[in-house]
Backbone bond lengths (Angstrom), bond angles and torsions (degrees), N, CA, C in turn:
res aa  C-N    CA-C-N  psi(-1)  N-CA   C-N-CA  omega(-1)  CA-C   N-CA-C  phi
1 X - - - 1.459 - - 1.517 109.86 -
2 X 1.345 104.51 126.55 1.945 104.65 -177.77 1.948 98.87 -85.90
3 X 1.151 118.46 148.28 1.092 130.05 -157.47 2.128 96.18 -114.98
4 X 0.830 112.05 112.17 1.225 120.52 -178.57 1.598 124.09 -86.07
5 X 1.269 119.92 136.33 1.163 93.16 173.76 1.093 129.12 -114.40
6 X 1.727 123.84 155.20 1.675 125.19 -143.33 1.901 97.85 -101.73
7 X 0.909 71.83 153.99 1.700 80.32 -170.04 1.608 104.67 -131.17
8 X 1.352 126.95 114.04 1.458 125.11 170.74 1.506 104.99 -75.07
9 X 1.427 114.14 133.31 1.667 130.80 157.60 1.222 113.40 -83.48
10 X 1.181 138.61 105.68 1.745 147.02 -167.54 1.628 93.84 -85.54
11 X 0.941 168.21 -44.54 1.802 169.31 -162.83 1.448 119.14 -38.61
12 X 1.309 106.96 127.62 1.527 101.71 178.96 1.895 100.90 -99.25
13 X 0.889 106.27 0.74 1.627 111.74 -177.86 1.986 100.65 -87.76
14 X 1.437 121.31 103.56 1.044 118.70 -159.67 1.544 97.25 -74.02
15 X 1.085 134.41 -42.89 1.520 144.32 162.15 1.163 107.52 -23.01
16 X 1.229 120.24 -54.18 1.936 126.53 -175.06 0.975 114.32 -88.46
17 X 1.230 123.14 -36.75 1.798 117.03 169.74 1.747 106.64 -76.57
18 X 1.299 113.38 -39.53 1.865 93.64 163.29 1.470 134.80 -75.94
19 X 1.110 90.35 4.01 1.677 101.57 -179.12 2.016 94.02 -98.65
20 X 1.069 111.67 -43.97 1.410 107.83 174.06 1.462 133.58 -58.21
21 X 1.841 89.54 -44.27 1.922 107.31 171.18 1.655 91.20 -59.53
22 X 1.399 127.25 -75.21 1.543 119.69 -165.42 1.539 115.82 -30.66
23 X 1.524 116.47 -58.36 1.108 127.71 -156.75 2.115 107.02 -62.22
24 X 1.613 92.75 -46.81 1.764 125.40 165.75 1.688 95.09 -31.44
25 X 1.195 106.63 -87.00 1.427 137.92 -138.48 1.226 100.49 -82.67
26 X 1.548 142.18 -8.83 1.432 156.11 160.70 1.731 109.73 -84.33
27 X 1.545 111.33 -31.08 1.680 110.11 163.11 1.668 112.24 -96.27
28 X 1.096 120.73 26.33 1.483 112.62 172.25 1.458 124.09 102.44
29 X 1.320 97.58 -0.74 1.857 95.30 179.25 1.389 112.73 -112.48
30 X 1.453 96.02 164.85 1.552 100.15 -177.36 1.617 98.46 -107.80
31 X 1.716 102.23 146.11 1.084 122.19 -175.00 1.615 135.58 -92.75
32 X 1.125 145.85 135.21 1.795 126.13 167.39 1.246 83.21 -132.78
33 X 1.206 101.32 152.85 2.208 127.12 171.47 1.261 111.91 -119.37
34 X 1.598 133.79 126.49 1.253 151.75 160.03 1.504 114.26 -104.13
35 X 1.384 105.43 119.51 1.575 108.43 -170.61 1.888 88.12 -93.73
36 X 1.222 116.07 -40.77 1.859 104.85 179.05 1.050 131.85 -118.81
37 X 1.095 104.50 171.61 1.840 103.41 171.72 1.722 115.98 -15.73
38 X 1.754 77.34 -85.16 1.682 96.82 175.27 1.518 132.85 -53.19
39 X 1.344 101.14 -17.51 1.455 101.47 -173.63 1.692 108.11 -81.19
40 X 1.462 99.98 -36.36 1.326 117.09 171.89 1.499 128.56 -43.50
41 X 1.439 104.51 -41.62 1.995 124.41 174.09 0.902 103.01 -69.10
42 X 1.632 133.49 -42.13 1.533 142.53 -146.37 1.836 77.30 -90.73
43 X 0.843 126.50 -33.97 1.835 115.97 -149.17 1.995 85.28 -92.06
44 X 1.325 113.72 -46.72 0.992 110.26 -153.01 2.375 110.86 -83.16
45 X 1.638 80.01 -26.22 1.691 78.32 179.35 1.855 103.69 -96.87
46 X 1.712 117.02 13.29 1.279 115.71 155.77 1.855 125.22 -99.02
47 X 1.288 84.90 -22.60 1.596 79.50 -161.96 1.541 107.00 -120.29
48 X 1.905 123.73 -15.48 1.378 123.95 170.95 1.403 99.75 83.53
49 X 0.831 150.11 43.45 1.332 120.74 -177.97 1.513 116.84 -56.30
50 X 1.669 110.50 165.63 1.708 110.10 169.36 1.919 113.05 -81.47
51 X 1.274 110.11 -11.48 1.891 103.87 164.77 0.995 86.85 -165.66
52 X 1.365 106.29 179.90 1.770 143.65 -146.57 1.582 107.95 -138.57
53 X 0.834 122.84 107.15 1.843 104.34 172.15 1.541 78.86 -110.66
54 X 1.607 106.81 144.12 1.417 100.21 -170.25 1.798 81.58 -159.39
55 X 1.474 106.40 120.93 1.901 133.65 160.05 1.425 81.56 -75.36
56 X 1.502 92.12 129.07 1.545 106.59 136.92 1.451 123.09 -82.45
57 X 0.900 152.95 -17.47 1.811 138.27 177.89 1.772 108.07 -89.03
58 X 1.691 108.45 69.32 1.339 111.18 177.82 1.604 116.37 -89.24
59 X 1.021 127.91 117.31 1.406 124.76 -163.88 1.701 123.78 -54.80
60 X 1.507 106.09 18.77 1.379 126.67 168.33 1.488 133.65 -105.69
61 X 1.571 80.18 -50.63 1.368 102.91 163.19 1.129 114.24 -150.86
62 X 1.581 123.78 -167.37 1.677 154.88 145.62 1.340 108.26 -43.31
63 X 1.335 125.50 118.48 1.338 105.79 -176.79 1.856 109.55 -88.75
64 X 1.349 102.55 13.51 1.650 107.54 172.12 1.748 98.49 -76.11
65 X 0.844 100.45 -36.42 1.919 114.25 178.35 1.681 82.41 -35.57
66 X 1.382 121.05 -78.02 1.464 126.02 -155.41 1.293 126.08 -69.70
67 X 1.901 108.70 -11.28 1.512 117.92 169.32 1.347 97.94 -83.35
68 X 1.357 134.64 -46.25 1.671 124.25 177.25 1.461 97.48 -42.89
69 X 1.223 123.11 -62.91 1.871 125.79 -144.79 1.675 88.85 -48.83
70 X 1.271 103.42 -67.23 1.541 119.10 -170.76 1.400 109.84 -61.30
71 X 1.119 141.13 -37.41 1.536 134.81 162.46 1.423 115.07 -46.40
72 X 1.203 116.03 -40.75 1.758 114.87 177.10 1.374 124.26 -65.49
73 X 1.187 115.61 0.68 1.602 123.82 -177.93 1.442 126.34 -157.46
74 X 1.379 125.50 -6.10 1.651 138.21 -159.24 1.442 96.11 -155.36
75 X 1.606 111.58 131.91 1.323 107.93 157.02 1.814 112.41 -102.82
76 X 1.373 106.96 26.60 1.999 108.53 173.33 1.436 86.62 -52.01
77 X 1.816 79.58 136.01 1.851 96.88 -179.27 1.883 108.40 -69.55
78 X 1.121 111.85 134.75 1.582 93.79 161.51 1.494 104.53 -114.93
79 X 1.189 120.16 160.50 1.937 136.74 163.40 1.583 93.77 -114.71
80 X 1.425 89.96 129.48 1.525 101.38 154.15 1.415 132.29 -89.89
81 X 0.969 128.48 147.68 1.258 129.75 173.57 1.234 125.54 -156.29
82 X 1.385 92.84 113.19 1.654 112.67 174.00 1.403 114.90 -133.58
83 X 1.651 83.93 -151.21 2.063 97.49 -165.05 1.628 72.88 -126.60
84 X 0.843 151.45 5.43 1.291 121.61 148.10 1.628 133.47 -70.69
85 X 1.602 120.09 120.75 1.456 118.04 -160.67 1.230 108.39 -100.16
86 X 1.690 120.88 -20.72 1.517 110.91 -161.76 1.345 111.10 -57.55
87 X 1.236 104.42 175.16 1.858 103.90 173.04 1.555 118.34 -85.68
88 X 1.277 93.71 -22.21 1.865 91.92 178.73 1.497 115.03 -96.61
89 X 1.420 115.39 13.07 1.362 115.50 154.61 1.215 112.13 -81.16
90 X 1.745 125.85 -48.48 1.414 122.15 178.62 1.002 107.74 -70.94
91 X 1.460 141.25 -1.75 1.568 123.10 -172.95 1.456 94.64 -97.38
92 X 1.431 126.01 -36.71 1.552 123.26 -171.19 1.812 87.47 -73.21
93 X 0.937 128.53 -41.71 1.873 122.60 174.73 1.465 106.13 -40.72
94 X 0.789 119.80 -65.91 1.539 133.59 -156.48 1.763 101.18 -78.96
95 X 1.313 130.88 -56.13 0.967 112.80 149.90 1.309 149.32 -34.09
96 X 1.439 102.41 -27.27 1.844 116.56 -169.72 1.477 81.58 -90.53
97 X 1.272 143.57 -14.23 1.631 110.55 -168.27 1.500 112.44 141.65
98 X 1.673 122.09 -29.77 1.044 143.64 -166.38 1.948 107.15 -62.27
99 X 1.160 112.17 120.34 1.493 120.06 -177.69 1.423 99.26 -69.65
100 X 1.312 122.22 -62.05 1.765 119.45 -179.79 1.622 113.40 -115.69
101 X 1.617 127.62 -171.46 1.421 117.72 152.65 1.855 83.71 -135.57
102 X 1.276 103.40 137.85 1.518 105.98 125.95 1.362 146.48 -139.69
103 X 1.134 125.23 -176.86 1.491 106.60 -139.53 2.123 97.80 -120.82
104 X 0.601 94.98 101.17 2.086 104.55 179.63 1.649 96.44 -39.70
105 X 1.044 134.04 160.39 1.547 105.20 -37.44 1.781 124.90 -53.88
106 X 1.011 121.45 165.44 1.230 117.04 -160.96 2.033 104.45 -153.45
107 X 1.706 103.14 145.73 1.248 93.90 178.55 1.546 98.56 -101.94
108 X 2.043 102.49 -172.27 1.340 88.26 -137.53 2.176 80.26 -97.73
109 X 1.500 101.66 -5.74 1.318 113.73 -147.56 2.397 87.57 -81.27
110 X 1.676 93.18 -36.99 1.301 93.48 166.99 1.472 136.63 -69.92
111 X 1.599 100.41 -25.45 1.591 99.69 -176.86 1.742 96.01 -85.51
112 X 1.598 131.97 -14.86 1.179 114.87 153.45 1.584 132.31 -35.16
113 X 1.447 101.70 -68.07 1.290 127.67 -147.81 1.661 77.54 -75.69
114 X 1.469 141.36 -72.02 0.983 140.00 -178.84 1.810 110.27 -16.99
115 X 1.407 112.61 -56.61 1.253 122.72 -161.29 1.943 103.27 -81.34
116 X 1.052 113.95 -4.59 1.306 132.57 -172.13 1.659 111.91 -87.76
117 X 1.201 94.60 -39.63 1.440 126.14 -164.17 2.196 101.21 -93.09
118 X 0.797 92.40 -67.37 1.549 100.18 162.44 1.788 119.67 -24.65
119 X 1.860 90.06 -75.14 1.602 88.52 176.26 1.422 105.97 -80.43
120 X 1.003 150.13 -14.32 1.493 135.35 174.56 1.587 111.83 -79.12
121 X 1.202 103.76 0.44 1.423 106.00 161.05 1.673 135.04 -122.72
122 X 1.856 80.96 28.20 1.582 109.22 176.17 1.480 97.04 -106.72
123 X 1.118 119.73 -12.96 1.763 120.03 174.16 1.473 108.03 -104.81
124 X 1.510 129.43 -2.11 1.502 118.86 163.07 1.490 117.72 -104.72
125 X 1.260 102.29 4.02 1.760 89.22 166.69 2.310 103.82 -130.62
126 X 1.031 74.92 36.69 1.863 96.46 151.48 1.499 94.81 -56.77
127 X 1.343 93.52 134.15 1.604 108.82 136.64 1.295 147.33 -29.51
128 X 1.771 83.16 -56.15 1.797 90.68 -172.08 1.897 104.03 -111.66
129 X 1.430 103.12 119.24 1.816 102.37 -160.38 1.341 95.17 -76.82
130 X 1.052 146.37 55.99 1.704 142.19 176.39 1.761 79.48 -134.11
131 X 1.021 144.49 -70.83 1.300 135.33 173.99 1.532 132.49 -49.26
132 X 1.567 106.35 -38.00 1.678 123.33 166.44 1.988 88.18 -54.85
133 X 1.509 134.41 -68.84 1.064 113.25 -174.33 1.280 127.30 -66.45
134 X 1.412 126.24 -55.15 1.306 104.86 -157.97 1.546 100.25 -89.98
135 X 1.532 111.83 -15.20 1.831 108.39 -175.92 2.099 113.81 84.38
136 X 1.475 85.62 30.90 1.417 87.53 -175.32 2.012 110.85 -155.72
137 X 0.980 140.85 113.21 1.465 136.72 -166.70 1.618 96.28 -112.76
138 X 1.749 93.27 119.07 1.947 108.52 -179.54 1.516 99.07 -107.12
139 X 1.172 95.31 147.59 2.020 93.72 155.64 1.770 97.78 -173.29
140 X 0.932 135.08 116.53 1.151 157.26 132.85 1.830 98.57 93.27
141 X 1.453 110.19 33.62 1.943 108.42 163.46 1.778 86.69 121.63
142 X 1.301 107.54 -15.75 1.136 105.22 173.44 1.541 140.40 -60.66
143 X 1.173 157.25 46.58 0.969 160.46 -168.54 1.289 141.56 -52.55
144 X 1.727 132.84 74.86 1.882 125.17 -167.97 1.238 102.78 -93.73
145 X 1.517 126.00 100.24 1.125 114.52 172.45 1.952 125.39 -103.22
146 X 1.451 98.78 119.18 1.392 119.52 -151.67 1.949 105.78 -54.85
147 X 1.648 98.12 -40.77 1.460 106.78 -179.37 1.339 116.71 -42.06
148 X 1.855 94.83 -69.60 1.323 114.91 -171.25 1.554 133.44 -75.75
149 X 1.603 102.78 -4.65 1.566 99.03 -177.83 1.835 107.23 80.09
150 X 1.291 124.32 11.12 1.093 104.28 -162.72 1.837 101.17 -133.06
151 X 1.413 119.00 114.23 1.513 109.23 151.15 1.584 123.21 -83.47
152 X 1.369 95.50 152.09 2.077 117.65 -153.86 1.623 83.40 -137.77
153 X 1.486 95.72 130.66 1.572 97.30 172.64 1.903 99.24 -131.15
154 X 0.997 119.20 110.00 1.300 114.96 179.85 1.933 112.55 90.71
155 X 1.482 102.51 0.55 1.453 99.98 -162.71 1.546 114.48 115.80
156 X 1.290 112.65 -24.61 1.521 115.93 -173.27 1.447 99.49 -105.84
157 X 1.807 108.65 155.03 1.499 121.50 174.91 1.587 82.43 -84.11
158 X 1.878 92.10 142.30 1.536 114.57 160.32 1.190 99.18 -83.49
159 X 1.420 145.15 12.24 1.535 128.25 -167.96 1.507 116.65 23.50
160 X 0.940 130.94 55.11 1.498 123.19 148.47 1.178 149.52 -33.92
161 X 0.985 142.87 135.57 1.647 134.26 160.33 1.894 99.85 -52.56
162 X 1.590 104.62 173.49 1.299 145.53 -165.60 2.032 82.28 -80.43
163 X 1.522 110.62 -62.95 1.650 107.05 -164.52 1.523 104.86 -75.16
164 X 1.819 112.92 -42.31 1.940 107.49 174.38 1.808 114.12 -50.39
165 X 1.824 108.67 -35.15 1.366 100.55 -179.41 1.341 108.02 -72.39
166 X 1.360 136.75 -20.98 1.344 117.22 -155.09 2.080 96.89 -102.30
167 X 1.254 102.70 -4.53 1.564 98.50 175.63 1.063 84.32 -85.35
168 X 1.189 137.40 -92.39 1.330 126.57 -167.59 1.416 126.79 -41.74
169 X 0.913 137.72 -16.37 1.531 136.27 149.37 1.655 108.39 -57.27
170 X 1.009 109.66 -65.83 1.950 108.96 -169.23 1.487 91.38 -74.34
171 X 1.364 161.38 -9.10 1.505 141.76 172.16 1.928 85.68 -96.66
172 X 1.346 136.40 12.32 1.389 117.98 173.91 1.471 84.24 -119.88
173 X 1.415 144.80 21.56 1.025 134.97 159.69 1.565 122.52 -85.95
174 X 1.023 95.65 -28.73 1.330 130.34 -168.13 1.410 139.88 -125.29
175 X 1.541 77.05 24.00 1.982 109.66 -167.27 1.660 103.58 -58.15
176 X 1.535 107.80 123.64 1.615 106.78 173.74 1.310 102.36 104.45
177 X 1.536 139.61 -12.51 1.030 121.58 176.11 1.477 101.36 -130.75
178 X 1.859 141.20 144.93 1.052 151.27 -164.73 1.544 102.26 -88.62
179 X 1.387 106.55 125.82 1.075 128.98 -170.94 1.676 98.19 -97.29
180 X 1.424 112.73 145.79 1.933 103.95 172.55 1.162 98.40 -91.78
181 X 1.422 109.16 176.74 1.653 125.61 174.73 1.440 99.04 -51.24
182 X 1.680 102.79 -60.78 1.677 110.91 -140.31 1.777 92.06 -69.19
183 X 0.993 137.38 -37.05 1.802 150.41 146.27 1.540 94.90 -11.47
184 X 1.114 107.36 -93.02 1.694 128.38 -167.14 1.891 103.83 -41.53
185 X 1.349 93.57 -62.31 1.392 92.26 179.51 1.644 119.16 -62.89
186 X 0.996 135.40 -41.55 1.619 144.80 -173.14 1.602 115.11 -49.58
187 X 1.824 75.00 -54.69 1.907 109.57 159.65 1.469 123.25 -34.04
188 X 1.475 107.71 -70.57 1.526 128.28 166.73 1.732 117.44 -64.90
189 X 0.975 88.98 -76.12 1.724 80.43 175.11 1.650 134.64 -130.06
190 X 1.272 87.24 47.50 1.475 106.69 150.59 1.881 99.04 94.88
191 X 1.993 88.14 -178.75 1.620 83.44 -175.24 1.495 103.55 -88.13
192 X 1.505 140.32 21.18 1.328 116.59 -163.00 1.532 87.27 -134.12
193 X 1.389 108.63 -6.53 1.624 101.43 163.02 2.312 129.33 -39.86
194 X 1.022 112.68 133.82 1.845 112.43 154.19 1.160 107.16 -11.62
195 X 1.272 126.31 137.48 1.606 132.77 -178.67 1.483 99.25 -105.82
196 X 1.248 99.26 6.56 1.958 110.94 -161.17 1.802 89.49 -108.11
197 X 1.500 109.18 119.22 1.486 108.46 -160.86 1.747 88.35 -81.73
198 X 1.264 162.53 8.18 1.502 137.12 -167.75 1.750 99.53 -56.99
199 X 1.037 129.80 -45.01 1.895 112.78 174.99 1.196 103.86 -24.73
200 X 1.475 107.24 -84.67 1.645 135.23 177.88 1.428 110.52 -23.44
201 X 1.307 123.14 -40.06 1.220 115.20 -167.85 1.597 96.50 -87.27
202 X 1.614 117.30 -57.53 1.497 108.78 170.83 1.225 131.43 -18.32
203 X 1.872 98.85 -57.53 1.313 101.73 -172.38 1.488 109.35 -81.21
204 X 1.241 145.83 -4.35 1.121 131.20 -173.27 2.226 101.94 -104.41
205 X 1.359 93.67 -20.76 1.557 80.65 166.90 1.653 112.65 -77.38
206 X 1.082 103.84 -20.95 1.977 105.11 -179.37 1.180 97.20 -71.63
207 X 1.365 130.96 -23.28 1.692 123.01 -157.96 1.544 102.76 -93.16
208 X 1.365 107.51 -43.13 1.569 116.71 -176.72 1.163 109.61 -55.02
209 X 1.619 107.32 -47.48 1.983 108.73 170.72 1.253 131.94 -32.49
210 X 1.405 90.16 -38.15 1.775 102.70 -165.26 2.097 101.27 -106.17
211 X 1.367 116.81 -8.74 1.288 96.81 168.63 0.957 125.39 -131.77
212 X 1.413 105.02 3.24 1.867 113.70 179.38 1.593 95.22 -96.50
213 X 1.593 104.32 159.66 1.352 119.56 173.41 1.333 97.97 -78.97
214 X 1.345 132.31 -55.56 1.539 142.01 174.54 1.833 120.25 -117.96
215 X 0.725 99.14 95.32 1.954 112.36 -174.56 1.514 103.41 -32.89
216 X 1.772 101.82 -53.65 1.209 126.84 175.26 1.925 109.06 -31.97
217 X 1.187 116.19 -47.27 1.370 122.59 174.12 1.303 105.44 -142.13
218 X 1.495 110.53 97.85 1.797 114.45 165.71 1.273 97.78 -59.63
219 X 1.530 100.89 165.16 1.242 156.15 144.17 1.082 122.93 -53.21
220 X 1.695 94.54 -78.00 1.712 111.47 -147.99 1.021 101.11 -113.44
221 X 1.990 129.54 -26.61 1.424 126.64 -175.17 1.549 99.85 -113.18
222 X 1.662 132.97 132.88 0.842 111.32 176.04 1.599 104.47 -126.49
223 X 1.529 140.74 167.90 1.358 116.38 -179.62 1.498 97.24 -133.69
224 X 1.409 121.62 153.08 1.447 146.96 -162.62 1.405 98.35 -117.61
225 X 1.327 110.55 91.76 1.369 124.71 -171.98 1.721 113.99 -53.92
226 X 1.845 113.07 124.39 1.199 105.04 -158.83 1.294 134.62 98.68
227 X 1.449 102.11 -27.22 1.558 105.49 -157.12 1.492 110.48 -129.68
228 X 1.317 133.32 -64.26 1.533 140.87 161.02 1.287 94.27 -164.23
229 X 1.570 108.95 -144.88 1.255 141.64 -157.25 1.514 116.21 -124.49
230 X 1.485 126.98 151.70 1.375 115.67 171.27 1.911 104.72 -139.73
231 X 0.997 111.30 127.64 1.755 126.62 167.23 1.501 102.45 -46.70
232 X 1.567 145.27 143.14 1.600 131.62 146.13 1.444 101.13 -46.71
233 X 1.249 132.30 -179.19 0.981 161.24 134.83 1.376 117.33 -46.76
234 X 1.610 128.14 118.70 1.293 129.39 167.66 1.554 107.22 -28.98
235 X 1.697 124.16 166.67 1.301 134.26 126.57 1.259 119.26 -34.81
């Protein structure tokens, strides 16, 4: 299963956010729509998305309101996009947190390449520079490959879920050093998520199934009783 990545539409203009989901969701991504402020936090500290296209003129609020929220805990890229042109709107954007601006009207071939550009520059400021280059973390048959959305254990897709790939993506970010629960989880699903790890544990016994030879004694995931989790060490 190829693992897509979800992209929140921030727009209260239903015309522009369905013209965006179509355009989205016809090149391979999966979509969510926020018509407000609030609906936007609720979407974004439940579900994580991988980017943000986020208007500021939301009929709730400022949509700088929603680059602070998200600056305090997540670096998911957002692009703005509005009809605002001055320059000291995009400079207070870009300052508050904002990965790109663009400016409505807009083509559809740019808000691609824009959105292209965004997450491929969520894999060069990794942690670990063996992944910033080639976009892929190996260690013993193990395979996270950052491009494709896809873990390979021995050569074979583990088929994962959307939440098993993304634990295992952020513990191969950070391979070799123990990650905590409350880390992992905040990570995954946000800051207003259960402080009570049973997800975490779900999802990491579903994950072990599918990439350990014996769960009973990983390999590749190991856990520090009490404390979090740790990745092996690359090759």
């Amino acid at each position: 299963m190829n693992i897509r990545e979800r992209i929140l539409i921030v727009e209260d203009e239903a015309n522009i956010s369905g013209f965006m989901a179509t355009v989205l969701n016809a090149n391979g991504y999966e979509t969510m729509t926020a018509r407000t402020g609030s609906e936007a936090i609720t979407t974004i500290t439940s579900h994580c998305p991988d980017l943000i296209l986020l208007d500021l003129g939301l009929p709730d609020m400022d949509g700088g309101g929603i680059l602070t929220f998200v600056r305090e805990w997540s670096a998911c890229p957002i692009i703005v996009i509005s009809a605002r042109s001055h320059e000291r709107d995009k400079v207070a954007a870009l300052d508050a947190g904002a990965d790109d601006y663009i400016v409505k009207p807009f083509g559809t071939s740019e808000l691609l390449a824009r959105i292209r550009t965004a997450i491929r520059h969520t894999r060069t400021t990794l942690p670990n520079d063996d992944i910033a280059q080639s976009g892929q973390f190996r260690a013993q048959g193990l395979v996270i490959d950052y491009d494709k959305h896809q873990v390979l254990v021995n050569g074979e897709n583990a088929h994962l879920t959307q939440n098993e790939y993304k634990l295992v993506s952020l513990l191969g970010k950070y391979a070799g050093r123990v990650l905590t629960y409350d880390f992992i989880i905040r990570q995954l699903w946000g800051p207003k998520a259960k402080t009570d790890n049973q997800i975490l544990r779900v999802n990491m016994a579903n994950t072990r199934r599918k990439i350990e030879e014996n769960p009973a004694q990983p390999r590749y995931i190991f856990t520090e009783i009490g404390v979090g989790c740790r990745m092996i060490d690359p090759d």
